[in-house]
C-alpha positions in Angstrom: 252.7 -88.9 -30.2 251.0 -85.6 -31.9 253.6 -82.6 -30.6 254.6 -79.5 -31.3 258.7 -79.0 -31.8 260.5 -76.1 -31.8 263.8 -77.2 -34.0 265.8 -73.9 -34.7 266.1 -70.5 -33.5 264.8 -68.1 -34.5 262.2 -70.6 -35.6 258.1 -71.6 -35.8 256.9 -74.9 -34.5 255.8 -77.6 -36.1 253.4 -80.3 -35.6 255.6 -83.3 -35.4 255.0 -86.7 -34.5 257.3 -88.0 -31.6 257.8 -91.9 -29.7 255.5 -92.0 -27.2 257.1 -91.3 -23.5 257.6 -93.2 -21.2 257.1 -92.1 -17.2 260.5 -93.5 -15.1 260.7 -93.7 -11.0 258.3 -92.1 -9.7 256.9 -90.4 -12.6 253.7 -90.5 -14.3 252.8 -90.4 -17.4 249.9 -87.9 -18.1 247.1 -88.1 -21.5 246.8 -84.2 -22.3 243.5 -83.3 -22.1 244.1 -79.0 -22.5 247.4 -77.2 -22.4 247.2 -73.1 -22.4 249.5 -70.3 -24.0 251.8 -68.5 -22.7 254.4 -65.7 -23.8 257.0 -67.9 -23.1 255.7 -70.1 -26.1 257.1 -66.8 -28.4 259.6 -66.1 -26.4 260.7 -69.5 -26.9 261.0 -68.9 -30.6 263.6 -65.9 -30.3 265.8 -68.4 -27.9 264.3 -66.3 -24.6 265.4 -66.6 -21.7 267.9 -69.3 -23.2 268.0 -71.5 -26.4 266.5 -75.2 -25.5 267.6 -78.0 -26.6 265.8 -79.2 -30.1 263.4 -80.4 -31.1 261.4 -78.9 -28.0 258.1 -79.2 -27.0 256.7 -75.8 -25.2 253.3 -75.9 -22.7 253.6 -75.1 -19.5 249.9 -75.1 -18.3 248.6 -78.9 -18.7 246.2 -80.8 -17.4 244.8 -84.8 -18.6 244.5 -88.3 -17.3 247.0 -90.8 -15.7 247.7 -93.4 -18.1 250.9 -94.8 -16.7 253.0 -94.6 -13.6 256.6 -95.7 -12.6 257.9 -97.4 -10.1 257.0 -96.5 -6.7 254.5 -94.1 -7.4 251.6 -94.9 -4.9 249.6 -91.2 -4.7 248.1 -91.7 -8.5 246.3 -94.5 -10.1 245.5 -94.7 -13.6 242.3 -92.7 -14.7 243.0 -89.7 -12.1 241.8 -86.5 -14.0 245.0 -83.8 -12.9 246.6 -80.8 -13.4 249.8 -80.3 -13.7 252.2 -77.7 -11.4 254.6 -76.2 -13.9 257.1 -74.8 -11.4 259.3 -78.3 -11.2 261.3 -79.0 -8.0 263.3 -82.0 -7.1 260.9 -84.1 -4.4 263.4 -83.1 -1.9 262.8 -79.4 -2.2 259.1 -80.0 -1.0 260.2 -79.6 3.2 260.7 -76.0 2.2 257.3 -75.5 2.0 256.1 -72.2 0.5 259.5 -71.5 -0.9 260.5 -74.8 -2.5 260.8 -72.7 -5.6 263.7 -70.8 -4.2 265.5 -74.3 -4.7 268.6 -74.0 -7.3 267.2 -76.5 -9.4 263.6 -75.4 -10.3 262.5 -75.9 -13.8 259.9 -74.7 -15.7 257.7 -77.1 -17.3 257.6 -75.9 -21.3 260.5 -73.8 -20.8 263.3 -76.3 -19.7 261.9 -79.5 -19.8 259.2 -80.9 -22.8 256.0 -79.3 -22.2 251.8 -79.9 -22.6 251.1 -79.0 -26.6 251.8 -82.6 -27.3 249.5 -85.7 -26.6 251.5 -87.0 -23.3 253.5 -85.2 -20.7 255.5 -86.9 -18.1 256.4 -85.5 -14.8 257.1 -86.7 -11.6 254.2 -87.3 -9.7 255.0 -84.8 -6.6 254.0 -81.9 -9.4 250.2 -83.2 -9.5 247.0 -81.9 -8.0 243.7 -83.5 -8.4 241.4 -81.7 -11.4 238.6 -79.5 -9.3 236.0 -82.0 -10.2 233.2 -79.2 -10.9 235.8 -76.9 -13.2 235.9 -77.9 -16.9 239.2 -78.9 -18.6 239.9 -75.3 -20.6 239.0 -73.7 -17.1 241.7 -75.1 -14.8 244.3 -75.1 -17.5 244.2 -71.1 -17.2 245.6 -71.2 -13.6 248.7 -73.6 -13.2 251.4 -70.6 -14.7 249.2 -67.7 -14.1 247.2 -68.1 -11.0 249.8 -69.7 -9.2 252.5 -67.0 -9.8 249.6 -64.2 -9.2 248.8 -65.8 -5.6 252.3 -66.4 -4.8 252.9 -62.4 -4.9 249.3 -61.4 -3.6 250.2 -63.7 -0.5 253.4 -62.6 -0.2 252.1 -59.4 -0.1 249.7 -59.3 2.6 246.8 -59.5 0.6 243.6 -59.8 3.0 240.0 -58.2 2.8 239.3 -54.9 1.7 243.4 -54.6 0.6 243.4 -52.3 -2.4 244.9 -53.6 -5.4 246.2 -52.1 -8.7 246.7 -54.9 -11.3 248.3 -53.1 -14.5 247.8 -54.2 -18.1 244.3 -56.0 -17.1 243.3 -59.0 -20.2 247.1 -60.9 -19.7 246.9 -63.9 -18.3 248.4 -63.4 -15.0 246.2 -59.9 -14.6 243.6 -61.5 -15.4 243.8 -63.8 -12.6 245.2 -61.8 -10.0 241.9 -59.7 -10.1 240.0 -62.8 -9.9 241.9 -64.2 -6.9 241.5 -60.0 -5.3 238.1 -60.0 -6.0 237.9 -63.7 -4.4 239.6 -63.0 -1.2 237.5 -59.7 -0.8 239.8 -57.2 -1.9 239.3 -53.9 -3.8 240.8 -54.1 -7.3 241.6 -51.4 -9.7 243.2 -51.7 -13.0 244.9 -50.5 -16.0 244.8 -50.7 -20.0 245.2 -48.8 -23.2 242.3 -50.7 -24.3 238.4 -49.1 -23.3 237.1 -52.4 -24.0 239.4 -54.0 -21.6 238.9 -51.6 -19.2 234.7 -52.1 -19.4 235.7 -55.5 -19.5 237.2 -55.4 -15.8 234.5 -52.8 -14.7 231.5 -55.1 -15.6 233.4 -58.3 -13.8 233.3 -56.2 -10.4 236.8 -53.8 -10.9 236.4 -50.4 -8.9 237.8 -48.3 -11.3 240.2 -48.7 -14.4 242.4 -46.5 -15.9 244.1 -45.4 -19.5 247.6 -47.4 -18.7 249.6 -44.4 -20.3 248.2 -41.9 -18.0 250.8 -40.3 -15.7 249.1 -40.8 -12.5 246.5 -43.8 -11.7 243.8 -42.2 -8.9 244.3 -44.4 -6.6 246.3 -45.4 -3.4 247.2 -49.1 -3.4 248.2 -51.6 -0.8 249.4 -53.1 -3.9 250.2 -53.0 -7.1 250.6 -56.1 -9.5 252.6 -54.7 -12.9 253.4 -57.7 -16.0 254.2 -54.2 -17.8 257.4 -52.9 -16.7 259.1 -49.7 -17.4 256.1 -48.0 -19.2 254.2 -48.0 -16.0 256.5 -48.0 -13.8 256.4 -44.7 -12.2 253.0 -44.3 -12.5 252.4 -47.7 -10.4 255.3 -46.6 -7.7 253.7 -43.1 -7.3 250.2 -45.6 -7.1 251.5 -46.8 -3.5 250.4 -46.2 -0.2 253.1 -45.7 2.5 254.4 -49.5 3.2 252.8 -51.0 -0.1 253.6 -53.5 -2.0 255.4 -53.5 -5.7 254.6 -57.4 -7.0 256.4 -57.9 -9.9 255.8 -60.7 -12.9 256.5 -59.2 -16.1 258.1 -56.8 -18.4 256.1 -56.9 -21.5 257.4 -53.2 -22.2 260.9 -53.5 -21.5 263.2 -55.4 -19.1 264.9 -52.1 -17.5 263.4 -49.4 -15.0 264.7 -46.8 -13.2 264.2 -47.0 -9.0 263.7 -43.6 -7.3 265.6 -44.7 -4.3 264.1 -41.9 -1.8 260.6 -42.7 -3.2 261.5 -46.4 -2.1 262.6 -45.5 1.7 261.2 -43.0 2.7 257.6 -44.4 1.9 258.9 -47.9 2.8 258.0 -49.9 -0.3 258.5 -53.8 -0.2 259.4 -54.8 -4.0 258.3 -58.5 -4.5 259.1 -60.6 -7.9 257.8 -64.2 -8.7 257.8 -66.2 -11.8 255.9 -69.6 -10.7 254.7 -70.6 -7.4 255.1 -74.0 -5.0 253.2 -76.6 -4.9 251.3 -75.7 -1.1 250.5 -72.5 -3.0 249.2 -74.4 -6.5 247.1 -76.6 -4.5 245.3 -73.1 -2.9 244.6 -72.2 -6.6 242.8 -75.5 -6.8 240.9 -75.3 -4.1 239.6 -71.7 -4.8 238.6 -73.5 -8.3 236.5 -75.7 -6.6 234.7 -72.6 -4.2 234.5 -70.7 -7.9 237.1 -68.4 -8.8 236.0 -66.8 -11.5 238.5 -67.2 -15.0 238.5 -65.6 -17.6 239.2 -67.2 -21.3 239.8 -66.0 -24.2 239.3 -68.4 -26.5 239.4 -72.0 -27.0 241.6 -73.8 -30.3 242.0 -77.1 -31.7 245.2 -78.3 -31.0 246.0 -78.3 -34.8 244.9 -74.2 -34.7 247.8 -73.5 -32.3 250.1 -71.7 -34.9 246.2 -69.8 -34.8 246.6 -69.7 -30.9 249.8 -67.9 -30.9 248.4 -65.2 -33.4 246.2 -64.8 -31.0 248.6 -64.0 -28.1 250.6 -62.0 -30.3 248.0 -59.9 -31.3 247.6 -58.9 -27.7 244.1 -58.2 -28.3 243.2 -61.3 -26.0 241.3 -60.9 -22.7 242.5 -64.1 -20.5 243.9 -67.2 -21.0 244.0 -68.7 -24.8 243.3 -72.5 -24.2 244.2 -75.4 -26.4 241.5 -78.7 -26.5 243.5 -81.4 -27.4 240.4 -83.7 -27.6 239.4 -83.9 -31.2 
């Protein structure tokens, strides 16, 4: 099969060609129809969070076909159009319910394991949801990684109509799609960026306000605040809070450290919340607010052979959503 390897650190992939996998016990063997960037894709290259073993194949947001199953796999049939749930979890883990991520031995699909920018993935079959028939390919490969992780902390959070939401460093992937899923569910959503256009941007897809991310102070009180940024918004989002809000945590594009006022965090009763991935009970609610619409947001769609192009792209950080591979020539 087509993939692309990752075979030194630091390193660039390569478009390599690879046998063909094969799925085991209950496993199945999925045709890539789209796969989506992440950061962890760079990160990857720098040997972030950890080195992987080589060659690798990143992609953690994949959808395609059933071509092949294992042995006692009985919930897919060949031809099933999926998507994939990136947060991997031994079958057992599943009684846990909403926290089957909190198992020990979660994997990340792309990051630990082979990933989507390759022709065929194999996974067991427990990770799969049915494709939201009426969603195209490029548009449900935006949500496994990012939607996912973004409802996990909204949910966690309380979030419920007419909540006030902050969502800092608006045109990322999982900003992106935590305003969608806000805006979905009838909450109030303000943002942040450095860019204007990216702050029109949210305004003219139904935003409340936005604001210049390096101000000092965003006008707003928030129920919650969703932050991918880190340290160079930190204080500013805190200060954001109402009495009893909600810090949700995903990123730290500006640095990995932050300093915690302490009274700030007591006295006003702040919950801090951090998630990287979500279960499969809450992957499947991403799906099925596909299927009633939820609105998503891409950037722009590659060939799979433009993904060193792709990866410009999300370096650039100029994008504003997801940046989608079609791996159908």
């Amino acid at each position: 099969m087509r993939a692309w390897t990752l075979d030194a650190i630091p390193g660039d992939y390569a478009l390599s060609d690879l046998p063909d996998p094969e799925p085991g016990p209950e496993q199945v063997l999925v045709r890539v129809v789209a796969s989506a960037l992440n950061h962890m894709d760079i990160w990857l290259t720098k040997g972030r969070p950890a080195p992987p073993e080589f060659p690798h194949v990143p992609g953690s947001d994949v959808a395609g076909v059933v071509v092949a199953t294992g042995a006692g796999v009985t919930t897919w049939e060949i031809g099933d159009e999926v998507v994939i749930n990136p947060a991997l979890v031994p079958k057992a883990a599943l009684r846990n319910g909403i926290n089957s991520v909190l198992d020990p031995a979660m994997r990340i699909l792309g990051e630990h394991t082979w990933g989507g920018h390759s022709d065929f993935c194999v996974v067991q079959a427990h990770q799969l949801e049915s494709k939201p028939a009426n969603r195209t390919w490029e548009e449900v490969v935006t949500q496994p990684i990012c939607g996912t992780n973004a409802w996990r902390l909204l949910r966690r959070a309380g979030l419920k109509p007419a909540t006030v939401v902050l969502v800092t460093g608006i045109g990322g992937g999982v900003a992106s799609a935590a305003m969608a899923i806000a805006l979905h569910l009838g909450a109030e959503v303000h943002v942040t960026s450095r860019e204007p256009e990216k702050r029109q941007w949210a305004l003219d897809h139904g935003a409340t306000a936005a604001y210049d991310s390096s101000a000092q102070r965003y006008e707003v009180e928030a129920d919650i605040v969703l932050d991918s940024i880190g340290p160079a918004t930190w204080d500013a989002s805190i200060d954001a809070l109402k009495r009893g809000g909600s810090m949700c945590v995903c990123g730290g594009t500006s640095g990995s450290t932050v300093e915690l006022n302490l009274p700030k965090l007591f006295f006003s009763q702040l919950n801090i919340l951090g998630a990287s991935c979500g279960s499969q009970e809450e992957f499947r609610f991403v799906q099925t607010m596909l299927s009633e619409g939820l609105a998503v947001n891409i950037d722009s769609v590659h060939s799979f052979d433009d993904y060193p192009v792709a990866l410009d792209r999300l370096r650039s950080g100029q994008q504003m959503g997801k940046i989608v591979l079609s791996h159908v020539s």
